[in-house]
C-alpha positions in Angstrom: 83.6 23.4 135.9 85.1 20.7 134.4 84.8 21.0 130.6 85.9 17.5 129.9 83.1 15.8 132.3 80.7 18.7 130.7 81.2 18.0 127.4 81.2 14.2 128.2 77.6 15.1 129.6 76.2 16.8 127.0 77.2 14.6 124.1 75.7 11.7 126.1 72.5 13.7 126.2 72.5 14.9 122.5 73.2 11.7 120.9 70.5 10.5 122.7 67.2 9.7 120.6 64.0 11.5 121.9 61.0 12.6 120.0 58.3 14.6 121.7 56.6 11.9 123.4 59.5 9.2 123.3 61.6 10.8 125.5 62.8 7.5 127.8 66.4 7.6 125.9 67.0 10.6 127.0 65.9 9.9 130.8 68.2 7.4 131.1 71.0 9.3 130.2 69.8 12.2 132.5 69.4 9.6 135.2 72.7 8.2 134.9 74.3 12.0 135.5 72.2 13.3 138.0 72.5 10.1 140.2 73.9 11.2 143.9 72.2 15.2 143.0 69.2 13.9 145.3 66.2 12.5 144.9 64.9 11.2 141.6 61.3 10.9 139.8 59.6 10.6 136.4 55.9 10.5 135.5 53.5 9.1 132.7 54.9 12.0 130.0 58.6 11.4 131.0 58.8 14.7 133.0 62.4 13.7 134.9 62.8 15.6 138.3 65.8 15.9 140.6 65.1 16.9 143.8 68.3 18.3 145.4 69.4 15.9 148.4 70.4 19.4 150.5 66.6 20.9 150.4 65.2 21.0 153.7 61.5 22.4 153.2 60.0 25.0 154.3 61.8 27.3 152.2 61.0 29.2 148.5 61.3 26.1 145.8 63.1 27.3 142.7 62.3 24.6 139.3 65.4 24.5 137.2 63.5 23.9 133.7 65.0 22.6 130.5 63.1 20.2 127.8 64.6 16.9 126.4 62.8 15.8 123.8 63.8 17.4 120.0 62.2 18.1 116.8 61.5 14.9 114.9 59.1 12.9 112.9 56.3 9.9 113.2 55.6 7.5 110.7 51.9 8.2 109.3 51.9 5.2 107.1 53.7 2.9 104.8 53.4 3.4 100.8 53.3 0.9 98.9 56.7 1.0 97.0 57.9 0.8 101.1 59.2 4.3 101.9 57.7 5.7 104.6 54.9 9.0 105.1 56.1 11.2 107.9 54.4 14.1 110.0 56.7 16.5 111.7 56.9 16.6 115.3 57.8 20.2 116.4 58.6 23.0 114.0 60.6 22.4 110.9 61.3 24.6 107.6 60.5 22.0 104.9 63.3 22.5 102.8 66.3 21.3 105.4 64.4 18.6 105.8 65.4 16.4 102.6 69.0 14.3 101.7 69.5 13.7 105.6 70.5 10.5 107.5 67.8 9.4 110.2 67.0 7.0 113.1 63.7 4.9 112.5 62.1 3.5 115.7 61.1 -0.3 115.3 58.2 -2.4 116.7 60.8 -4.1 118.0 62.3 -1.1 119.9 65.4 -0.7 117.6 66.5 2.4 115.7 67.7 1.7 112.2 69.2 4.1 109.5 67.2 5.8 107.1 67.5 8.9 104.9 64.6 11.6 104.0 63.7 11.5 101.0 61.9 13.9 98.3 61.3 13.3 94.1 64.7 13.6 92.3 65.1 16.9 89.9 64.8 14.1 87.1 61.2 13.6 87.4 60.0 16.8 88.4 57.9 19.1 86.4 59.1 22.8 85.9 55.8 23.6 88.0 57.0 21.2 90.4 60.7 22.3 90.4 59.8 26.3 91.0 56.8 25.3 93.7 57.7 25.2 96.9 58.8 21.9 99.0 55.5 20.1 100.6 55.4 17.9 103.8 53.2 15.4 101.8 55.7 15.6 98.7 58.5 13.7 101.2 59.3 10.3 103.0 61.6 8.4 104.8 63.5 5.4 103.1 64.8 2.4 105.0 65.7 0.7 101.6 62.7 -1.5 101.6 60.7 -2.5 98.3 57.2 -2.8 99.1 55.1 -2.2 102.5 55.2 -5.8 103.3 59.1 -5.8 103.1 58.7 -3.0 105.4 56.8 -4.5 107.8 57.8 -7.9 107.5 61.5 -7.4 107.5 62.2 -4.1 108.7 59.5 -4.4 111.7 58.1 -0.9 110.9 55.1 0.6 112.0 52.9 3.4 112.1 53.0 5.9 114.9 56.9 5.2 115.3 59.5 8.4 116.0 62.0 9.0 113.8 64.9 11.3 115.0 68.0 13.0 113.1 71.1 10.7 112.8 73.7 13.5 113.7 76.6 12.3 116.3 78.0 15.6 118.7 81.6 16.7 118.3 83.9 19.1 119.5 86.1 21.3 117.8 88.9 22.5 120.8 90.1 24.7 118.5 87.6 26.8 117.6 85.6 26.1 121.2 82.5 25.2 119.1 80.1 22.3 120.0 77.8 20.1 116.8 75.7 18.0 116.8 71.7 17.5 117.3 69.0 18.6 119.6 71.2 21.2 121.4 67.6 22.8 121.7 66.8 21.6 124.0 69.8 19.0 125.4 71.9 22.3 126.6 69.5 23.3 129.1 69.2 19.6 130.5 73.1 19.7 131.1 73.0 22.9 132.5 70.4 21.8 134.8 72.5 19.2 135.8 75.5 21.1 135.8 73.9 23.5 138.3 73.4 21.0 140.7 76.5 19.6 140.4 78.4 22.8 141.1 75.9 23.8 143.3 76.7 20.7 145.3 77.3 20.6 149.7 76.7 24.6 149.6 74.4 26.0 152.0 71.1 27.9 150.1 68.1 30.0 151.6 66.2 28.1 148.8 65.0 24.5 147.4 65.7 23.3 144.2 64.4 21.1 141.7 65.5 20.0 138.4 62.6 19.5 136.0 63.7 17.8 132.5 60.4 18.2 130.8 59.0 16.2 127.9 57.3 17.3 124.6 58.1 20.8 124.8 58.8 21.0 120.9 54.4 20.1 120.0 52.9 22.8 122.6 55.1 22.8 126.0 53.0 20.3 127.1 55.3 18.7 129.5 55.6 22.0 131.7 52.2 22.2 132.4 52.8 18.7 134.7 56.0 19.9 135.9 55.1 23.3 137.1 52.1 21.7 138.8 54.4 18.9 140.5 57.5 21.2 141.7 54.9 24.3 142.4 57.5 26.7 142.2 58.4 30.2 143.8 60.8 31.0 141.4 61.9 29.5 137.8 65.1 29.7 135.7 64.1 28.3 132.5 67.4 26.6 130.3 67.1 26.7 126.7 68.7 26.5 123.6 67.7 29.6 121.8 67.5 29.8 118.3 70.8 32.2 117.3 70.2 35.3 115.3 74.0 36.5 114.2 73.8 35.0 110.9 69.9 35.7 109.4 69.6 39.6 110.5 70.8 43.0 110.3 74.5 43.7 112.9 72.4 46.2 115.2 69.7 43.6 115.2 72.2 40.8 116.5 71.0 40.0 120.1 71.6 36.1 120.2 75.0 35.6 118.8 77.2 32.8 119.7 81.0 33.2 121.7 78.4 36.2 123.2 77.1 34.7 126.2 73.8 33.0 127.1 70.6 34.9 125.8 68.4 36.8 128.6 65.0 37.8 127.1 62.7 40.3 128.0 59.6 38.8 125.8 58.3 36.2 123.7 55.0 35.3 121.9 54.2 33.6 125.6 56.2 35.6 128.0 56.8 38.9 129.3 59.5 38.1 131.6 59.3 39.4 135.0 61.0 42.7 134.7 62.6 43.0 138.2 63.9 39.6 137.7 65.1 39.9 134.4 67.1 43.0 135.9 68.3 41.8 138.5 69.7 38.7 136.4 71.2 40.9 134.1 72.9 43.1 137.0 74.1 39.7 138.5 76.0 38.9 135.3 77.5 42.6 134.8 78.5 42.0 139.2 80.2 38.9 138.4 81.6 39.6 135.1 79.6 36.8 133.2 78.9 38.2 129.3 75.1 37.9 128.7 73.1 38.9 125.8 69.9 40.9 126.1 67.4 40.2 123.3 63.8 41.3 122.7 62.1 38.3 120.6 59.0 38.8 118.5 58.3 34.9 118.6 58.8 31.3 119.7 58.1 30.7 123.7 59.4 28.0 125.5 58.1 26.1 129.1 58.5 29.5 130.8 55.0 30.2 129.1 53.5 27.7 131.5 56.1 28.1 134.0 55.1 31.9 134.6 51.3 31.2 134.8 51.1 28.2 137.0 50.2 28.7 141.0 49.7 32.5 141.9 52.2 33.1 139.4 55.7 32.7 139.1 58.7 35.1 138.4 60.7 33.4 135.4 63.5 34.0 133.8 64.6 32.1 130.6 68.8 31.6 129.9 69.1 30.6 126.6 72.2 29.0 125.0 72.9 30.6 121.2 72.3 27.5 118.9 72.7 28.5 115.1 70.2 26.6 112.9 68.0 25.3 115.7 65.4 23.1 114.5 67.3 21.5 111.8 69.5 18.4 111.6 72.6 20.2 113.0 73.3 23.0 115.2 76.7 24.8 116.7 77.2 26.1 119.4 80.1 27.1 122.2 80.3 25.8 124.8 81.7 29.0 126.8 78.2 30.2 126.4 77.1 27.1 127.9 79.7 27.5 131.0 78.8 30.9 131.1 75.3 30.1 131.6 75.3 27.3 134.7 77.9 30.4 135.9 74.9 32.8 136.0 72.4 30.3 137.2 74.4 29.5 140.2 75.4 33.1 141.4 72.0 33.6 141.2 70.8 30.7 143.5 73.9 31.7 145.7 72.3 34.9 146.1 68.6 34.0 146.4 66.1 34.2 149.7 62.7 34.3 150.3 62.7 38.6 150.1 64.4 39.0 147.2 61.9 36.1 145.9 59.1 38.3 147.4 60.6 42.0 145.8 60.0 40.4 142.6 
C-alpha cells in the first residue's frame, strides 16, 4: 500500500463536510478516488456504490460497508440576539460539545465559521454552574446581532447541517492520524483501499463497495444498501470507538497501534461465529495483529447488514478511534493498513463453500 496516496485519501475524505443526510461532500470525494475501481452509483439518501469492474456474475456478492456521513448538528431556529438553536445529529456527550470551531451550511450552499457556544461562568447561577450541561442551554454563533442579520446577511436558515471545523494531520513520527469523522471516513478509505489493492486479481467472488449515508441517526442508509447489493457475505468497515484510555488494562480490547477491532457482539449484532473465527485465524495465518473485543453497546450497519435477505454472515473491522464522536479523534494509521490487509486476504481466500460453511 502506498501510505502517501492512503493518507492523501483519507484526509480528502475527512475534511470533507457530511452530516447525516447531507452527505454529497463526501460522495464527491469518494467518487473522485474510486473512479477506474468499476462501475459507479448513488441513490436518493446518498448511498455511493462501487461495483468492481472484474465481477462477472453469477458468483457469491460480498458488500464492502462503511458509512460517510459524521456526527453533527441542524439548525432548529434562529434566536433573537442571532445565535443559532441546534439539535444534535448522531450521539454526542453534551459537555465536549461547547468552545469549538464549526462549519455552518448556508441557503446559499456555503459553509461559514462558527463556534458552539454555551452561558459564560460570569452569568451563571451556582445551581446553574453545579447542574449539568443541557442541549437547550447551547448555540451556535456566526457573529451576527439579531435573527434578521442572520438571515439577511449571513443567509442562514433552519434545517441547515452544521459539521466540526477540524482539518486532518499526520504526525510521521508518532504514526498517528487527527482530525474529524474518522468514524466513520476510515472505513470509506479502506473500502476503497480494498479495491484498489484488490485491483486485476482473479476472485471466486463479486464485490461491491457500499458508502452508506446516515448511519450516525439509526443506520438508516444500510437498510437501502443491503437491499440494493443483496449480499452473500459482508465486511463491515468502521471506526470503533477506542477503549485504552476510559477502562480498566485487562478490560482494554480496542486500543490503538493494536490492530483493527474484530467483535464478537454488539447491542445489534451477534456476529457470525464461524466467520468471526475464521477472520480471526486469517489474521493470526498471515501475521496481521487484530484485536478481539466483546462490546456491551453501539451497533453499526452490520445490524441491518446481518438481517437483510435470508440472512447474511457479517463481520465488522473496526479502526481504534480515541474520542469518537467528538470534534477530534486519533488514530494510526498502521491499524488502518492493517485492516484493508485483513479484508483482502480474506477476499483472496473466499468461494462460494466457504461462504456456504458459514
Amino acid at each position: 500500500m502506498d501510505r502517501e496516496q492512503n493518507l492523501k485519501m483519507i484526509a480528502d475524505i475527512s475534511n470533507a463536510n457530511g452530516a447525516p443526510g447531507f452527505e454529497d461532500e463526501v460522495v464527491d470525494v469518494l467518487r473522485r478516488y474510486a473512479d477506474g475501481l468499476g462501475e459507479l452509483k448513488e441513490d436518493s439518501l446518498r448511498n455511493f456504490y462501487i461495483y468492481r469492474k472484474e465481477n462477472k456474475g453469477g458468483r457469491p456478492v460480498v458488500q464492502l460497508d462503511a458509512h460517510s456521513d459524521e456526527v453533527a448538528f441542524m439548525v432548529q431556529a434562529i434566536k433573537p440576539n442571532g445565535t443559532l438553536q441546534i439539535i444534535p445529529l448522531g450521539g454526542w456527550v453534551t459537555s465536549n460539545i461547547p468552545a469549538h470551531k464549526v462549519w455552518v451550511r448556508t441557503a446559499d450552499g456555503d459553509y461559514i465559521p462558527g463556534l458552539t457556544a454555551s452561558k459564560p461562568p460570569h452569568f451563571m447561577t451556582e445551581a446553574e454552574r453545579k447542574s449539568p450541561l443541557e442541549m437547550s442551554a447551547l448555540s451556535v454563533d456566526v457573529g451576527a446581532v439579531s435573527m434578521e442579520d442572520a438571515i439577511e446577511n449571513f443567509h442562514i436558515r433552519i434545517g441547515e447541517p452544521i459539521v466540526p471545523d477540524v482539518t486532518f494531520r499526520y504526525d510521521e513520527k508518532h504514526d498517528l492520524m487527527v482530525g474529524k469523522s474518522f468514524d466513520c471516513r476510515v472505513g470509506c478509505a479502506s473500502v476503497l483501499a480494498t479495491l484498489k489493492e484488490l485491483a486485476g486479481e482473479e476472485l471466486k467472488v463479486d464485490l461491491v463497495g457500499a458508502c452508506a449515508s446516515q448511519e450516525e441517526v439509526g443506520t438508516r442508509g444500510s437498510v437501502i444498501t443491503s437491499r440494493v447489493v443483496k449480499p452473500d457475505l459482508a465486511i463491515v468497515f468502521e471506526g470503533c470507538p477506542a477503549d485504552d484510555t476510559c477502562v480498566e488494562p485487562y478490560l482494554v480490547q480496542t486500543a490503538i497501534k493494536k490492530g483493527p477491532m474484530l467483535r464478537h457482539i454488539d447491542a445489534r449484532m451477534i456476529t457470525n461465529p464461524r466467520y468471526q473465527r475464521y477472520a480471526l485465524d486469517m489474521a493470526k495465518k498471515k501475521g496481521i495483529p487484530v484485536q478481539s473485543a466483546v462490546r456491551s453497546g453501539g451497533s453499526t450497519n452490520g445490524a441491518n447488514i446481518h438481517l437483510s435477505g435470508e440472512g447474511v454472515p457479517t463481520i465488522v473491522i473496526g479502526i481504534p478511534v480515541r474520542y469518537a464522536h467528538t470534534h477530534y479523534g486519533i488514530s494510526a494509521y498502521a491499524d488502518y493498513e492493517n485492516g484493508v490487509k485483513l479484508a483482502c486476504e480474506i477476499l483472496r481466500d473466499m468461494d462460494e463453500a466457504r461462504i456456504k460453511s458459514f
